[in-house]
C-alpha positions as CSV (number, residue, x, y, z in Angstrom):
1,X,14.5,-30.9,23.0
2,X,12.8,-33.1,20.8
3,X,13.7,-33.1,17.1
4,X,11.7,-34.4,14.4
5,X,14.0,-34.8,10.8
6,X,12.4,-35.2,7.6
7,X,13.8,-36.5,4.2
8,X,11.2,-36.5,1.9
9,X,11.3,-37.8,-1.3
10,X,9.1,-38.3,-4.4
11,X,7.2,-41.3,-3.2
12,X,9.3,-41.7,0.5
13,X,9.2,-40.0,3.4
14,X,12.0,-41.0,6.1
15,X,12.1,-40.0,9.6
16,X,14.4,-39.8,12.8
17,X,13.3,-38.7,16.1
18,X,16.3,-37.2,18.2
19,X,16.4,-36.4,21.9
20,X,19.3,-33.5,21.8
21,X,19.5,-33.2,25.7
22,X,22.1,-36.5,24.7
23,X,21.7,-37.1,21.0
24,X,20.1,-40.1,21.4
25,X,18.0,-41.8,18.5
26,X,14.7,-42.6,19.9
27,X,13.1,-43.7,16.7
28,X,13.3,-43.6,12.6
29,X,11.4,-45.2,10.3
30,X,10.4,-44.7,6.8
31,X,7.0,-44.4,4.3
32,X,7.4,-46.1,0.9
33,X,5.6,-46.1,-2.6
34,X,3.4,-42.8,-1.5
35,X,0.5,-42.6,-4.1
36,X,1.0,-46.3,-4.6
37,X,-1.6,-49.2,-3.4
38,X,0.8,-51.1,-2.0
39,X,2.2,-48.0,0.3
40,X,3.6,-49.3,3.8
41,X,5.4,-47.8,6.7
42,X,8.6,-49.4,8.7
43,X,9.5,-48.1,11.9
44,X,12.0,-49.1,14.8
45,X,12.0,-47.6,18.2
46,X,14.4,-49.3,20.2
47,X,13.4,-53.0,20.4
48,X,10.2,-51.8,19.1
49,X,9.9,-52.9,15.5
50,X,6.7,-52.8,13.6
51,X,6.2,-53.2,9.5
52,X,2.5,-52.8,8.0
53,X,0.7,-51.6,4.5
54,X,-0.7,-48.3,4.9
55,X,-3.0,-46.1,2.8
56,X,-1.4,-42.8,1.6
57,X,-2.2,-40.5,-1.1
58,X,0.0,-37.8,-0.4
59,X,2.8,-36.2,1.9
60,X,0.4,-35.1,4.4
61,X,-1.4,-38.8,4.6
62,X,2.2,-40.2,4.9
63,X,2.9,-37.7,7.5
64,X,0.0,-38.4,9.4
65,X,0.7,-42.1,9.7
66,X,4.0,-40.9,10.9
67,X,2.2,-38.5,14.0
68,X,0.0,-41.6,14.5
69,X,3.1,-44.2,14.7
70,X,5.2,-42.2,16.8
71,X,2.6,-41.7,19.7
72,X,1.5,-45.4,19.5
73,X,1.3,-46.8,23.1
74,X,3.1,-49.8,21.7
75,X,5.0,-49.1,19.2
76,X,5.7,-45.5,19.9
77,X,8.3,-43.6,21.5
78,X,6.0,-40.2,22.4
79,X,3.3,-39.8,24.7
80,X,2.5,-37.1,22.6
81,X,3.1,-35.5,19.9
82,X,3.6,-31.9,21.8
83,X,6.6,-33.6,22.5
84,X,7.8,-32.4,19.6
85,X,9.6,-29.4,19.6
86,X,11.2,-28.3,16.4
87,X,11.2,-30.4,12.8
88,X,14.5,-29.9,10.7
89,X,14.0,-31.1,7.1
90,X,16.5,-32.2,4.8
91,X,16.5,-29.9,1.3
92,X,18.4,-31.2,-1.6
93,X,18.8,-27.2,-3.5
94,X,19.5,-24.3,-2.1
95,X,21.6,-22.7,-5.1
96,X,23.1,-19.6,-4.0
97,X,20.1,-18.5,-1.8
98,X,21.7,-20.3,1.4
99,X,25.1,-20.8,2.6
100,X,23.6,-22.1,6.2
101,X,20.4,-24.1,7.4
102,X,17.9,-21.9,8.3
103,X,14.1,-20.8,9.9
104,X,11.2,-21.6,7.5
105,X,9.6,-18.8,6.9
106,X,7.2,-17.5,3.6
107,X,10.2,-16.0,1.8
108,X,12.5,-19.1,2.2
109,X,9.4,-21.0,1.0
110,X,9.5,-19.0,-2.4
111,X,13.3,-19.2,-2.8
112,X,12.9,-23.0,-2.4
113,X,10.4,-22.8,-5.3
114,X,12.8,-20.6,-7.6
115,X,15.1,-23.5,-6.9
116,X,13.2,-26.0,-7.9
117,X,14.2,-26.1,-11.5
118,X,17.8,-27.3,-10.3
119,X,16.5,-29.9,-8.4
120,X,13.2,-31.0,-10.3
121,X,13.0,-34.2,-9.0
122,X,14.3,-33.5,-5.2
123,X,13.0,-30.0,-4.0
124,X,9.1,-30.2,-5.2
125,X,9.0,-33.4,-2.6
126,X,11.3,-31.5,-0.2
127,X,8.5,-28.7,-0.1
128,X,5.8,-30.7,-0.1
129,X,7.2,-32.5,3.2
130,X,7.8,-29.0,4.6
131,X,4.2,-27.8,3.9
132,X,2.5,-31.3,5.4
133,X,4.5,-30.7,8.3
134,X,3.7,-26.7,8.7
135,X,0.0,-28.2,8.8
136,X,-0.2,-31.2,10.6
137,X,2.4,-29.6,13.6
138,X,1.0,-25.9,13.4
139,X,3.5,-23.6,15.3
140,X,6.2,-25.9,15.8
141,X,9.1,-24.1,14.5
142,X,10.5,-25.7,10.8
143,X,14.5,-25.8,9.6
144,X,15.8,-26.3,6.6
145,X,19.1,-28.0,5.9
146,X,20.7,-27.7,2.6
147,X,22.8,-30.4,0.9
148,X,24.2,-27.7,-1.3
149,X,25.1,-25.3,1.6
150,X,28.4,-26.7,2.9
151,X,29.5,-26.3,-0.9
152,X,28.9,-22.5,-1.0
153,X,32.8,-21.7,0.1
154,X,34.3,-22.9,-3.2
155,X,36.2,-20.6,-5.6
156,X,34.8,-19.0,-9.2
157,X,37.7,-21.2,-10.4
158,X,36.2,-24.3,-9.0
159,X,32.2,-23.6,-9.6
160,X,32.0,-21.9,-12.5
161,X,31.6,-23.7,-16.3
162,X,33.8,-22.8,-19.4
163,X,29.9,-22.3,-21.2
164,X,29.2,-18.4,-22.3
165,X,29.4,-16.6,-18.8
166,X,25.1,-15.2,-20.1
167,X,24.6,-19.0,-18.8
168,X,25.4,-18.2,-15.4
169,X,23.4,-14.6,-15.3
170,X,20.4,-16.3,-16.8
171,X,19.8,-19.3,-15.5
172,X,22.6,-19.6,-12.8
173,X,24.3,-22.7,-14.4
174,X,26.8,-23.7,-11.7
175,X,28.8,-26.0,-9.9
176,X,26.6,-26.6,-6.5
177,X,28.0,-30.0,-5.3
178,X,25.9,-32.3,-2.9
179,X,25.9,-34.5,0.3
180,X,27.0,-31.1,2.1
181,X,25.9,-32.3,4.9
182,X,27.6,-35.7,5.2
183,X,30.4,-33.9,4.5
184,X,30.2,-31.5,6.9
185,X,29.6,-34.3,9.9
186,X,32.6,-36.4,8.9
187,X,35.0,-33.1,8.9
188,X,33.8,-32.2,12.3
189,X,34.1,-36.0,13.4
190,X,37.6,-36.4,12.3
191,X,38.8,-33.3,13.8
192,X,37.3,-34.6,17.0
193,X,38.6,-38.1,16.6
194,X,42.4,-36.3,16.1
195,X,42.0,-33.8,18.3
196,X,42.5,-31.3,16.1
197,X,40.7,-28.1,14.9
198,X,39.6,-28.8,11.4
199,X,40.7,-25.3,10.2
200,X,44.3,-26.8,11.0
201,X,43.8,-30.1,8.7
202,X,43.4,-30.4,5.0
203,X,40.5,-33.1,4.3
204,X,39.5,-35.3,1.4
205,X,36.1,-36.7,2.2
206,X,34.7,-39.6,0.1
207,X,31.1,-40.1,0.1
208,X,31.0,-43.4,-1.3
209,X,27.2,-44.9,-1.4
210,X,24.8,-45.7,-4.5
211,X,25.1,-42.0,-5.0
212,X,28.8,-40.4,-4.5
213,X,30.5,-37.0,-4.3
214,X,34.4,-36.4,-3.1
215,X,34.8,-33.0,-1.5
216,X,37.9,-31.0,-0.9
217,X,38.1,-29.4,2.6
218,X,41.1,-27.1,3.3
219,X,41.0,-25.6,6.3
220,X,37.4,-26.4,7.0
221,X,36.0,-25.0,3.6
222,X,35.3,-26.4,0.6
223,X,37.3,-25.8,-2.1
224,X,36.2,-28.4,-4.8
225,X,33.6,-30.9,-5.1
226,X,33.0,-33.5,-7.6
227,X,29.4,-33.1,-8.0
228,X,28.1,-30.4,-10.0
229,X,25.1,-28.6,-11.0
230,X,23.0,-31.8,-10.5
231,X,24.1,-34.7,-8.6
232,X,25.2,-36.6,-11.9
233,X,28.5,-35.0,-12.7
234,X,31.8,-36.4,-10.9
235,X,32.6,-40.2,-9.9
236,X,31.1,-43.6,-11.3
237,X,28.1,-44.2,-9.2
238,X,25.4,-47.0,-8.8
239,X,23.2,-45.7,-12.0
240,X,24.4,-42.5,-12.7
241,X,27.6,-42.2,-14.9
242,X,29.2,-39.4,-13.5
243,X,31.6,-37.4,-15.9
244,X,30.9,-38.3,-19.9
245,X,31.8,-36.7,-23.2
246,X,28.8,-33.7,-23.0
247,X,28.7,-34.5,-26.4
248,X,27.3,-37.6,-25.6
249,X,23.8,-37.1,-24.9
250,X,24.3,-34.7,-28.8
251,X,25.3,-37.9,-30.5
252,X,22.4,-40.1,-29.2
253,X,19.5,-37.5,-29.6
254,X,21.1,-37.4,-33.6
255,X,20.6,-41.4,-33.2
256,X,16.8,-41.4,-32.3
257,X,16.9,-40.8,-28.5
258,X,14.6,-38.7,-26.8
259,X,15.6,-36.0,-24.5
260,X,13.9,-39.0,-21.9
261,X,15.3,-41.6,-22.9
262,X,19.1,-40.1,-22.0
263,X,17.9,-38.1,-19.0
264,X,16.8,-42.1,-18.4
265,X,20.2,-43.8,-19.4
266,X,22.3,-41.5,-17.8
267,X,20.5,-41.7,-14.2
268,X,19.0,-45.0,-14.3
269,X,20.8,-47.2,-16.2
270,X,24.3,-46.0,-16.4
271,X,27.5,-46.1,-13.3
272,X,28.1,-49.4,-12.6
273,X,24.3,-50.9,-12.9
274,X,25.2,-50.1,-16.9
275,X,29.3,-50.7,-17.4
276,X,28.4,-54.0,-16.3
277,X,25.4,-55.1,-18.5
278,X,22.9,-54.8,-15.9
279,X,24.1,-56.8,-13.2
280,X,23.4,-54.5,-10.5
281,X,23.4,-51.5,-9.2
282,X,24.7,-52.8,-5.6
283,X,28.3,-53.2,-5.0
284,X,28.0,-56.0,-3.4
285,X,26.7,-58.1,-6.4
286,X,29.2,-56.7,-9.1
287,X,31.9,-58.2,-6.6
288,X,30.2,-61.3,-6.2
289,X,29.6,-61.5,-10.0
290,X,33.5,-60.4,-10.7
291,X,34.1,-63.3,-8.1
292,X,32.4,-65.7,-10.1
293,X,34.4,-64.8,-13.6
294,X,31.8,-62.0,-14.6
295,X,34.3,-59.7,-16.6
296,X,32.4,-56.9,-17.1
297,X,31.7,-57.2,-13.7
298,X,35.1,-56.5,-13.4
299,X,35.8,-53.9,-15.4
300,X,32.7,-52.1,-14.0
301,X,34.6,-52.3,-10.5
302,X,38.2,-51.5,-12.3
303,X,36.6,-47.9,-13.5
304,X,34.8,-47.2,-10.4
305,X,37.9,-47.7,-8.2
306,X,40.3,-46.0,-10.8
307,X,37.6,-42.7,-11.1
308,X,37.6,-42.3,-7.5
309,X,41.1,-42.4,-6.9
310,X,41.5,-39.9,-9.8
311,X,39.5,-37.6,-8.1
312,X,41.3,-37.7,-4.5
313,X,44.6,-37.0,-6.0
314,X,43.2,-34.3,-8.0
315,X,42.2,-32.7,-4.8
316,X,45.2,-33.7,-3.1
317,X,46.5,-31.4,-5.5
318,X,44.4,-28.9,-5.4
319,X,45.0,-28.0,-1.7
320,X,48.7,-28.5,-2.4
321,X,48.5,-31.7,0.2
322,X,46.5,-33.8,2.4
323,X,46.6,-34.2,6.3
324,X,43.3,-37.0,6.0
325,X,41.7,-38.9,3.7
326,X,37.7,-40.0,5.0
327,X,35.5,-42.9,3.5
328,X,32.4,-42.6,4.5
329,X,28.6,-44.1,3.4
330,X,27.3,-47.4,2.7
331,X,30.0,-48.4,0.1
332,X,32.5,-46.8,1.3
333,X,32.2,-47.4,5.5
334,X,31.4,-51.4,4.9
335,X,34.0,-52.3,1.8
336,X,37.7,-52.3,2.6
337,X,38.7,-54.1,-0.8
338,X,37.5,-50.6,-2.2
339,X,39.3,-49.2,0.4
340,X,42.7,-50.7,0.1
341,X,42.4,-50.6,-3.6
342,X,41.6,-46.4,-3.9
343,X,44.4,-46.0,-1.5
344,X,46.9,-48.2,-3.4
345,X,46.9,-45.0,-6.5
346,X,47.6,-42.8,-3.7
347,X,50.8,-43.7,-2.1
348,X,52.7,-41.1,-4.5
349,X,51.1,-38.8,-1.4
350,X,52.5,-41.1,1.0
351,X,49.4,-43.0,1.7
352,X,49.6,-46.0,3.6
353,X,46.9,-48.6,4.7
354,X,47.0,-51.0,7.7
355,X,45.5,-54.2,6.1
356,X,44.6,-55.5,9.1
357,X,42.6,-52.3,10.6
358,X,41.6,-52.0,7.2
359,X,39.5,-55.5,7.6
360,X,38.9,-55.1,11.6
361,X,37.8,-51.7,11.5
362,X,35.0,-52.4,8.4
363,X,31.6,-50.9,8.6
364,X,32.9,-49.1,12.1
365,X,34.8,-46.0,12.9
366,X,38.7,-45.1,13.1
367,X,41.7,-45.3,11.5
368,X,42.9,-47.5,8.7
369,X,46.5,-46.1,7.9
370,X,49.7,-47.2,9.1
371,X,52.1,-45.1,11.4
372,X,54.0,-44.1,9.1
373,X,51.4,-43.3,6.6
374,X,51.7,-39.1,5.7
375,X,48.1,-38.9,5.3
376,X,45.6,-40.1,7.9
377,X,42.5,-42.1,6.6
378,X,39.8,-42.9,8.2
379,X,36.5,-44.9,8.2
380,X,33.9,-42.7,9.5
381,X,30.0,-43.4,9.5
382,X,28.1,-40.5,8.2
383,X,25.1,-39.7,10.3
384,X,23.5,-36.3,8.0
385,X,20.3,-37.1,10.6
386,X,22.4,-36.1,13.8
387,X,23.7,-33.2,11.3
388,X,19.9,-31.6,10.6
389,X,18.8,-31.8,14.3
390,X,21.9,-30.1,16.0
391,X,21.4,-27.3,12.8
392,X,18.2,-26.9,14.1
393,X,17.9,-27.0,18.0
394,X,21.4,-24.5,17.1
395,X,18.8,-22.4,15.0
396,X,15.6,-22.8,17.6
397,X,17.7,-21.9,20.4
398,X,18.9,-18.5,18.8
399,X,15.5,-17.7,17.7
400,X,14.2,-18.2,21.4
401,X,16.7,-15.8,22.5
């Protein structure tokens, strides 16, 4: 089977082609600055590489290049684009609608809709990709994977806000969490890596990237995660600011701050990109700024690190131990001074690192920890692609039953 995965996003549309007879990548590329004249489309398919502007007005234009690229004699890894056999998209909001990935159908369509005021600026484009693809691939059968959906196992005590419970009947004011999926992968992958059933194992997985979430996993369900009813609550990220006073955003509006201008500073221009006087948002230049005697580059780095390792030994508490300890996403898999520094708070829970692995095993997969370590931790690259197309052969192949 051939899978087709789609992330779209406001002005983006990425893309992997999967062969699931082996899980082989056979393709992915990516459409930028949709609506934009200076749109363009970068693809690789094996040695194949190509890189050109591209007109696009919408979802379904973007799309179409995409049809058009894939089945390219040379640059192409289709003869055609019946090859195709099922297209699993990536959905940021599910809210409580879905627990699982599932069929696209008219009444899934609607629920994604109702949803969209939790995710305002992720599930419109998520729709629109789904409805470009219903069109330009008529009858080819549609999943939808939920970021939210691995979430859905955690506790009233853990998802629900001390705000007047009305808030939750009316307008279903939650914890939701995110990066479900990336989560769920590296769970899986570590319990194959140990060879152990994940049920048996007590996880903390650390999503570390421009965006970040830390989710508790005990006994293969989540129990706690750091992100909340949007994707701004929890750690120090690349813009966002994760947890803040909430009266905050109060005392600016009283200063002469729009309800824009903070929706603004606390996306855009906050996390580390902000602590640090605009330096970056990109890990790798606060380090190389702290290198150079930059100290709020420094500090920047100092709260990051500290935030993060606050959160895992919450959740260390939380399950009442931990059996492994996963970094995982761009920061995370391809820094080990973050690494080594996260893990240095947690050796109250008998966390030990390997320097050595620590530095061989960067950017690649396995384990970090000493011997003696009590906790296992691990490097493990997400892949949420890989994730979407086994959900949705899985789904395709029940439905064909």
């Amino acid at each position: 089977m051939r899978v087709l995965v789609i992330n779209s996003g406001s002005s983006s549309l990425k893309y992997q082609i999967l062969g699931m007879e082996d899980e082989t990548l056979l393709c992915k590329g990516i459409v930028e600055k949709i609506g934009l004249e200076d749109s363009k489309v970068e693809q690789k398919c094996g040695e194949k590489e190509i890189e050109k502007n591209v007109e696009v007005k919408d979802h379904e234009d973007a799309l179409k290049v995409v049809i058009d690229l894939i089945t390219d004699e040379n640059h192409g890894c289709l003869k055609s684009i019946k090859e195709i056999q099922a297209v699993g998209h990536r959905v940021v909001h599910g809210g409580e609608d879905f627990a699982s990935s599932v069929m696209i159908n008219n009444e899934v369509i609607k629920a994604l809709e109702d949803n969209s005021n939790l995710a305002p600026l992720h599930n419109p484009a998520n729709i629109t990709g789904i409805k470009a693809a219903e069109k330009l691939l008529p009858g080819v059968p549609q999943v939808a994977v939920f970021d939210t959906a691995f979430h859905q196992t955690m506790p009233e005590r853990a998802f629900m806000y001390p705000i007047p419970y009305e808030m939750y009947k009316k307008y279903k004011i939650r914890r939701y969490g995110f990066h479900g999926t990336s989560h769920r992968y590296v769970c899986k992958r570590a319990g194959e890596l140990l060879n152990k059933k994940k049920r048996d194992l007590k996880i903390v997985s650390a999503h570390i990237g421009n965006g970040a979430s830390i989710a508790a996993i005990d006994h293969a369900k989540v129990i706690d995660t750091s992100m909340g009813l949007t994707p701004l609550e929890g750690l120090v990220m690349g813009t966002r600011s994760g947890d803040i006073d909430p009266a905050i955003p109060l005392f600016l509006m009283r200063h002469g701050y729009s309800e824009h201008d903070v929706d603004e500073m606390l996306n855009k221009k906050s996390g580390v990109y902000g602590l640090s006087d605009y330096v970056s948002s990109d890990m790798r230049d606060i380090r190389k700024a702290r290198d150079e005697g930059n100290k709020l580059a420094a500090m920047a780095l100092d709260v990051y690190i500290y935030r993060m390792a606050k959160y895992i030994g919450s959740y260390a508490t939380a399950m009442k131990g931990i059996d492994v300890l996963i970094f995982t996403a761009g920061v995370a898999e391809n820094t080990a001074e973050i690494r080594k520094r996260v893990c240095e708070y947690l050796t109250v829970f008998g966390v030990e690192i390997d320097d050595f692995k620590n530095e061989e095993l960067n950017g690649s997969e396995g384990i970090i920890s000493t011997k003696d370590s009590k906790v296992t931790v691990m490097i493990i690259p997400t892949n949420e692609e890989l994730m979407i197309a086994r959900d949705t052969k899985k789904i395709v192949d029940e439905n064909n039953k």
